[in-house]
C-alpha positions as CSV (number, residue, x, y, z in Angstrom):
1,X,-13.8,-32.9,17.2
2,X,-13.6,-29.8,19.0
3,X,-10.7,-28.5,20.9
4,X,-10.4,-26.8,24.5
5,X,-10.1,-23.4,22.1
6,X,-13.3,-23.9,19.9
7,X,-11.5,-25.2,16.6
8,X,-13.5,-27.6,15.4
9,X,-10.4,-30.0,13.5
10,X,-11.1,-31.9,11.2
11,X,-7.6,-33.0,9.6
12,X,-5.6,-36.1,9.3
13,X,-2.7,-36.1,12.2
14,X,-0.2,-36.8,9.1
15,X,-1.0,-33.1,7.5
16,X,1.2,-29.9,8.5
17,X,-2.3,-27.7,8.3
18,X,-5.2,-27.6,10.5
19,X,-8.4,-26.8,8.8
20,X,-11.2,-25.5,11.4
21,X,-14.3,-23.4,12.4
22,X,-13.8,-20.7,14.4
23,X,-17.0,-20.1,15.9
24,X,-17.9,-16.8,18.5
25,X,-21.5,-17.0,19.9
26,X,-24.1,-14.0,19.8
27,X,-23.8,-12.9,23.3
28,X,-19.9,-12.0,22.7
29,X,-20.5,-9.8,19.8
30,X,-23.3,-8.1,21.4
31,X,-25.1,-5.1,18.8
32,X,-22.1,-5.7,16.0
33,X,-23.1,-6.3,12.6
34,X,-19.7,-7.6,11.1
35,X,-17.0,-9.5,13.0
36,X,-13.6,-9.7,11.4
37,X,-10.8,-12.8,12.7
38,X,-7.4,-10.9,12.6
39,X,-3.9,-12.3,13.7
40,X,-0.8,-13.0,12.9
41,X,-2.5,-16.2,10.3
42,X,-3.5,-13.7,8.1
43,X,-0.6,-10.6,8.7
44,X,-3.4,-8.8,10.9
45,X,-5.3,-7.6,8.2
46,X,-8.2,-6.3,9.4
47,X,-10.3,-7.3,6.2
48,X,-8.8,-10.8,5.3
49,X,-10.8,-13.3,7.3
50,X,-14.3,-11.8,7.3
51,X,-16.9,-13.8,9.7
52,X,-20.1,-15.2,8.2
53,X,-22.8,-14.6,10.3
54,X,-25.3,-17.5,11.8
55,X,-29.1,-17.1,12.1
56,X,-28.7,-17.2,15.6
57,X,-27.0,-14.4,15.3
58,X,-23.2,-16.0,15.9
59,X,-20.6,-15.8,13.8
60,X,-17.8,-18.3,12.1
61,X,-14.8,-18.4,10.2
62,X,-13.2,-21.4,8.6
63,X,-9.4,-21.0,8.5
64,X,-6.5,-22.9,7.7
65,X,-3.1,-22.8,10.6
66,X,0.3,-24.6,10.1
67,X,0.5,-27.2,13.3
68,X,3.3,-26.9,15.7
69,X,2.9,-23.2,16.2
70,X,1.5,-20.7,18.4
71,X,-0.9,-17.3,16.8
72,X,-2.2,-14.5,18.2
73,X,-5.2,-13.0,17.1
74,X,-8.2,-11.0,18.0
75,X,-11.6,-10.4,16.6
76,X,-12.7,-7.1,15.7
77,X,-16.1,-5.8,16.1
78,X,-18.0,-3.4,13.7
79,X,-21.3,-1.9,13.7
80,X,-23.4,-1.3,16.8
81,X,-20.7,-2.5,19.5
82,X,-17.3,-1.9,17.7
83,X,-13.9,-2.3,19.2
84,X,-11.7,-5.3,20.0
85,X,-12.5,-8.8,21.7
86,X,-10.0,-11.5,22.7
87,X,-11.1,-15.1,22.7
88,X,-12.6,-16.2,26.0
89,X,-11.6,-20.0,24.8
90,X,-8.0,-18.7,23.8
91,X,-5.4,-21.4,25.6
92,X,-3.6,-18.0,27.1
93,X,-3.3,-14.6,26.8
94,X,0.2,-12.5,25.7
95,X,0.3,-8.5,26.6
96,X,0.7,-7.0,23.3
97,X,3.0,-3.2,23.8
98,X,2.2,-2.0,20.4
99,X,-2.2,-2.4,21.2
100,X,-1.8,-1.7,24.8
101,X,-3.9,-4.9,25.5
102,X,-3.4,-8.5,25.3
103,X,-3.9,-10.7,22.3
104,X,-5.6,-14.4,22.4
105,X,-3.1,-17.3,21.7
106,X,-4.3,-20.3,20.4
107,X,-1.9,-23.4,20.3
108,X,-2.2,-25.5,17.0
C-alpha cells in the first residue's frame, strides 16, 4: 500500500517500525548520477542511505522509520545536476535556519 508521501508500507499495524520504498522518479533528479536519502533517520549523513538506481532511470531507497514520529529529510543530488531536492510528496515542509531552506517532513 502506498501512502499520500510515496512510502510503499508494508508492515503489520502491531510493529513500532515501518519498513518502505522510497521511490523519486527520473524527471526529479534530472542529469544526476547518484542520489543520496539524508535526514534526521539516518543522523544526516550524507553517505548512509545511498539510492539504487532504476532502469528507467529513477531511483529508490528502502528504509526502516519508528511510527509515531515525524523526520525531516532531503535528497541530495550528485553528478550532472548536484545540489539539494525536497520531496514534492513530503506531507509538509519546515524552514530549516541552519540550510537556509526548508526540509521535507514525512509523518510515519
Amino acid at each position: 500500500m502506498e501512502d499520500s508521501h510515496g512510502i510503499d508500507q508494508a508492515v503489520p499495524e502491531e510493529q513500532a517500525h515501518l519498513q518502505g520504498e522510497v521511490p523519486l522518479e527520473a524527471d526529479e533528479v534530472g542529469e544526476a548520477t547518484e542520489v543520496y536519502l539524508v535526514g534526521e533517520f539516518n543522523d544526516w549523513d550524507a553517505q548512509a542511505t545511498p539510492m539504487r538506481r532504476l532502469k528507467d532511470g529513477a531511483f529508490t531507497a528502502e528504509v526502516e522509520l519508528e511510527t509515531g514520529r515525524e523526520y525531516r529529510f532531503r535528497y541530495l543530488l550528485v553528478g550532472g545536476a548536484t545540489g539539494w531536492l525536497n520531496d514534492g510528496r513530503a506531507d509538509s515542509y519546515e524552514y530549516c535556519p541552519f540550510a537556509g531552506t526548508d526540509n521535507s517532513l514525512v509523518s510515519v
